[in-house]
C-alpha angles and dihedrals in degrees: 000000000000119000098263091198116093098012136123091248088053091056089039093054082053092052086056095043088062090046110053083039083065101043074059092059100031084059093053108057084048090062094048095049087052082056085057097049090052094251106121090160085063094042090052091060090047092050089044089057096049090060096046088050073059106054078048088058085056104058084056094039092058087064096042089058093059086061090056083254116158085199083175088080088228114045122120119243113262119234108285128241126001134074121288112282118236108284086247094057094044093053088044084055088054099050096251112110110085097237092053120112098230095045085102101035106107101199081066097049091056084046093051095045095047084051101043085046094048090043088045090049084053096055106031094187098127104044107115083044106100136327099269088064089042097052100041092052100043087044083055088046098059077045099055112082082207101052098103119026089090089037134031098013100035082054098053097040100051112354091217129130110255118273125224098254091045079051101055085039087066098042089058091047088044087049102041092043104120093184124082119218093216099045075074098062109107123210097271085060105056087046095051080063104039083056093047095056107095091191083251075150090201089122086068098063088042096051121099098193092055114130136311073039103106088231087063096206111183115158106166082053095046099052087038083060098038084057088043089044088049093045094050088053098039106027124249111293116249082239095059095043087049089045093043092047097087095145099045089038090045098047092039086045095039086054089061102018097155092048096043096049087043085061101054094053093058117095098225102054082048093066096031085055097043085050093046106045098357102252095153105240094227083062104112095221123204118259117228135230132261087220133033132234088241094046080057101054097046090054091043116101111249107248116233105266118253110249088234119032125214097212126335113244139200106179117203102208103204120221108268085057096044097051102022106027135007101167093092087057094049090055099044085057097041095047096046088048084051082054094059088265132153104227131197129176094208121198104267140157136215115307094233107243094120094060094037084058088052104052097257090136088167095033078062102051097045083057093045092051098043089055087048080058089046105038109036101079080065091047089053103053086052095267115160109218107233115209126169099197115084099204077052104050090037090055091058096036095054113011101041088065086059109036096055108015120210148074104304089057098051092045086051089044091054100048096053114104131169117254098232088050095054098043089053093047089052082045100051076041093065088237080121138050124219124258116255090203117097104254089191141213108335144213098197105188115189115212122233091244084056096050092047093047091065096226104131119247109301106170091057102041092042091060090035080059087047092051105253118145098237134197111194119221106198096178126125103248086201098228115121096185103267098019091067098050094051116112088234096053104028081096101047091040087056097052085046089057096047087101104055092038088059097043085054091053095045090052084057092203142191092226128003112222124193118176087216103069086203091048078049085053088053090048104058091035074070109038098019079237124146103229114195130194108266087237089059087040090055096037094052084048089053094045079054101251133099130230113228128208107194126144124300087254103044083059134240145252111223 
């Protein structure tokens, strides 16, 4: 095949490059301007078709990349010769791994951060992702003298689509430009987006640079060590010990349930509370429950065990089910008994995301060690660990391996496995029969820390195989779990979550499921509809009877 580098197609493949790069950024002041206007319809299509004109930069860019070609005007080069390293051994490279030595050296972080942010204004893909990417690369846009001469001021001026001379003009002037953009971001900069990632981690799957990559582009990571790091130099804030104390909050709530859900419903403990920790007093909180989902399972009488298992379980029940409803844990266990199980409610404590998220790198990997303790005898007699909360699974899944590295966690990594996941695979099994019970018309909304796990969509696909008539609403709520509830970011979580509120309301359905019981609670601060766990949505259809999510003032089957 002819040599790429040096001829005219590969100048012609930069060319395009630039272009569709600028078609990024022509779409986007269009789309600002329609802010402006008041026409955000309009500036929701613009902002769609920018990141689509990036997707197109990519396809050139793929081949630029095989002629040693940045392309992105700032990356760095990646090390030459040799085939990729393990994705392990290039994060440890990059400081992000836990264990790493660098992970804590600061001169690194700010190294890291300057060369993700360069790497992430060269791609632009996930800019209309979340408001840590739009942020950064507007911020990078009032900093770069070039923005918007293809852009903003070649628009106002004339109107018209680029030519090809004003084209090549601009590639020269890309290509010429000495000074970085984001050598210009100052501190406060690179913390304002640290503090707007939620750790949604859907930036990860979309990436292309992502490890073993050499670029080792690992956002979700980046911005996790930059809060731990903060946390290490500052302490960790009253707001993030109280948020990261599930156990000691649930068993202290659980113990006064009705006082304490009385509480949160007066006016005056709501801003008492948003002025005290910072939990924004509009925020609709979970109640909790006057008995736990372990209290319930040590007072059940043992069913007799089947004489041939379909599979042996050990659900790990996650806080938010244990302390505000256990119902959905009730209804993972009963349901999986229903499907010929063995089920078991082991001791078990928080997973630790809460702290993680915080900053509590220890806090997490005391948690993390003492359910190794906890959860490993079921691991060893073959037992799956059943959880019906994704950013807990996910935690175990991905964080124990490398918070405490080793066989157990891995062991422990390799047997979890998502509720709605194991109760469709005992379906499509024929271990269950279907309900006979109308389940109804269904918004199905699938959680980030589903989507990132690469398990399908089994919400969706467990209550189509029940029958239901599903709409799927595959839209980020915004939520994760405490950002959202924080009095700086309630505003900015609900305008992430616009898009999925809408797509619940336009399905116009009988019950709203999420398989993140938090993502559920955004979900109804939006629509003022109840949202229940698909597992509860298919136990109460096989007991005969329907769950029903209409508005809070059309009233609500529980």
């Amino acid at each position: 095949m002819p040599e790429l580098k040096g001829s005219k197609t590969h100048e012609n493949l930069k060319a395009a490059f630039a272009g569709e790069s600028q078609a990024n950024r022509r779409y986007l002041y269009f789309a600002k301007q329609a802010d402006v206007e008041g026409r955000p319809d309009i500036a929701g299509l613009f902002r769609d078709t920018a990141e689509g004109e990036t997707g197109h930069a990519h396809g050139h860019l793929e081949f630029l990349e095989q002629v040693g070609d940045p392309a992105t005007g700032a990356v760095q080069h990646p090390p030459q010769g040799g085939e990729a390293r393990e994705a392990k051994e290039v994060a440890d490279a990059h400081g992000m791994n836990y264990g790493s030595p660098l992970f804590f050296d600061k001169a690194n972080l700010d190294k890291e951060l300057h060369r993700v942010f360069e790497i992430c204004n060269g791609c632009r893909l996930c800019y209309s992702l979340c408001p840590s990417f739009t942020v950064m690369l507007n911020r990078i846009d009032e900093l770069d003298p070039h923005a918007g001469e293809a852009s903003g001021k070649h628009l106002e001026e004339g109107g018209a689509m680029i030519e090809e001379h004003e084209a090549a003009q601009l590639l020269e002037k890309v290509e010429v430009r000495t000074e970085n953009p984001v050598s210009l971001l100052q501190e406060g900069d690179y913390r304002k987006v640290v503090e707007l990632c939620y750790e949604c981690k859907l930036c990860y799957p979309k990436c292309p640079y992502v490890p073993p990559h050499e670029f080792a582009v690992d956002f979700p990571k980046l911005m996790l060590r930059a809060k731990i790091n903060q946390a290490q130099e500052e302490g960790i804030a009253l707001r993030e010990r109280d948020l990261g104390a599930t156990d000691a909050v649930g068993t202290a709530m659980t113990k006064i349930a009705p006082i304490a859900n009385a509480a949160a419903h007066s006016r005056f403990n709501r801003a008492l509370m948003e002025s005290t920790i910072g939990i924004h007093r509009d925020r609709i909180l979970p109640e909790y429950a006057s008995e736990t989902l372990l209290q319930w399972w040590s007072r059940r009488a043992p069913l007799p065990p089947p004489a041939e298992a379909s599979a042996d379980v050990a659900i790990f029940g996650t806080c938010f089910v244990n302390y505000n409803d256990p119902e959905i844990g009730k209804a993972v266990v009963e349901v999986l008994e229903m499907a010929g199980c063995r089920v078991d409610v082991p001791e078990q404590v928080c997973c630790g995301m809460p702290k993680l998220d915080g900053g509590d790198l220890e806090g997490a990997r005391d948690l993390a060690r003492k359910n190794l303790e906890l959860l490993m005898p079921a691991v060893r007699e073959g037992k799956k660990i059943c959880s019906p909360g994704p950013s807990c699974t996910l935690m175990l899944k991905s964080e124990y391996p490398e918070l405490l590295p080793g066989p157990d966690s891995k062991a422990l990594a390799d047997a979890v496995v998502d509720a709605s996941d194991l109760v469709l695979q005992l379906a499509r099994g024929k271990k269950l029969s279907r309900p006979a019970q109308k389940i109804g018309k269904v918004a199905v909304h699938v959680p980030c820390h589903n989507r990132v796990q690469n398990i399908g969509y089994r919400g969706r696909d467990l209550l189509k195989w029940a029958g239901a008539d599903v709409q799927m609403v595959d839209r980020c709520c915004g939520m994760d779990g405490t950002w959202g509830m924080k009095k700086e970011f309630f505003a900015e979580s609900l305008k992430v979550a616009e898009k999925a509120a809408r797509a619940v309301e336009g399905a116009e359905p009988d019950v709203v499921c999420s398989d993140c019981p938090l993502a559920g609670l955004q979900l109804t601060q939006k629509t003022g509809r109840r949202s229940f766990h698909p597992v509860r949505v298919l136990h109460r259809a096989l007991q005969g009877d329907s769950l029903r999510s209409p508005r809070r003032d059309e009233g609500e089957t529980s």
